[in-house]
N, C-alpha and C positions, 0 to 999 in steps of 0.2 A: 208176772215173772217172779218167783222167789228171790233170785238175789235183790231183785230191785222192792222189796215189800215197804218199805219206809223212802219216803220223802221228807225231808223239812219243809219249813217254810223258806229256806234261802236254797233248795234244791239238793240237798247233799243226799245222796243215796250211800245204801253199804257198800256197794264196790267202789266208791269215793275215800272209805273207810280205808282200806284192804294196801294201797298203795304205800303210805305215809306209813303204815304201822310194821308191814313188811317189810320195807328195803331203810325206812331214818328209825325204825326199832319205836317210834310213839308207843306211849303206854294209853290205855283205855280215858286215863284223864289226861294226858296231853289232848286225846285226839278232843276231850269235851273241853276244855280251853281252847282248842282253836275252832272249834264249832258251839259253839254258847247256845246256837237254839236246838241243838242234838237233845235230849231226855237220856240221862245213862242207860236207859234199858234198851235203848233204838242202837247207841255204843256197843255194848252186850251182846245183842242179840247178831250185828253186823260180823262181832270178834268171833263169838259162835260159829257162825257158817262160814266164817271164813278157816277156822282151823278142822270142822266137819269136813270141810272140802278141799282140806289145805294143798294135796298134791297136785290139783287137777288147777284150783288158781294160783298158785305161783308158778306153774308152766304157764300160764298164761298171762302174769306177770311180766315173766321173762322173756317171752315171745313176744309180746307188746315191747318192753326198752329194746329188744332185739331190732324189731323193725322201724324201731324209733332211731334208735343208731345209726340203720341203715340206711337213713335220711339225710341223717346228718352231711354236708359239705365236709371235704378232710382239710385237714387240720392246719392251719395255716401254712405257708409257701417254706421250700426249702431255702438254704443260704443260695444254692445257685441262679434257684427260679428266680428271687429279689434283684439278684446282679444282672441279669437276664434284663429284668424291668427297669434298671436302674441307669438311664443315660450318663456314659464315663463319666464326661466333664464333671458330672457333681460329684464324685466320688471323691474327688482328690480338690477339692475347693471348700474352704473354711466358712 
């Protein structure tokens, strides 16, 4: 599979790349400081096809945190739901 042409030795493939550098902005040596057994060229070569292909992976980017979202539990309980849960007597007891 082309995106996938490099491995490390700790697993890190280029669409491993593509995540970090698109949505927290890493720069090519960020991402080899946080991957030390990367080889810049295997970096390079990742950032390459990633902007070769750039419209077609950040839709699917965004389609992945999309359905990652839509995972997610919402977002904790409103004030009424808590009072709901919250037997009187404590309410009013120090």
């Amino acid at each position: 599979m082309p995106t996938e042409s490099f491995a490390s030795p700790a697993g890190v493939t280029k669409s491993a790349i593509w995540p970090p550098h698109y949505q927290h902005g890493w720069s090519a040596e960020e991402l080899l400081r946080q991957h030390p057994d990367l080889r810049p060229e295997e970096v390079y070569s990742a950032l390459t096809y990633f902007y070769d292909h750039y419209d077609k992976l950040v839709a699917e980017l965004k389609a992945n945190a999309a359905a990652a979202e839509a995972q997610r539990p919402p977002h904790g309980l409103s004030r009424e739901e808590l009072l709901k849960r919250t037997p009187t007597h404590r309410l009013f007891h120090a």
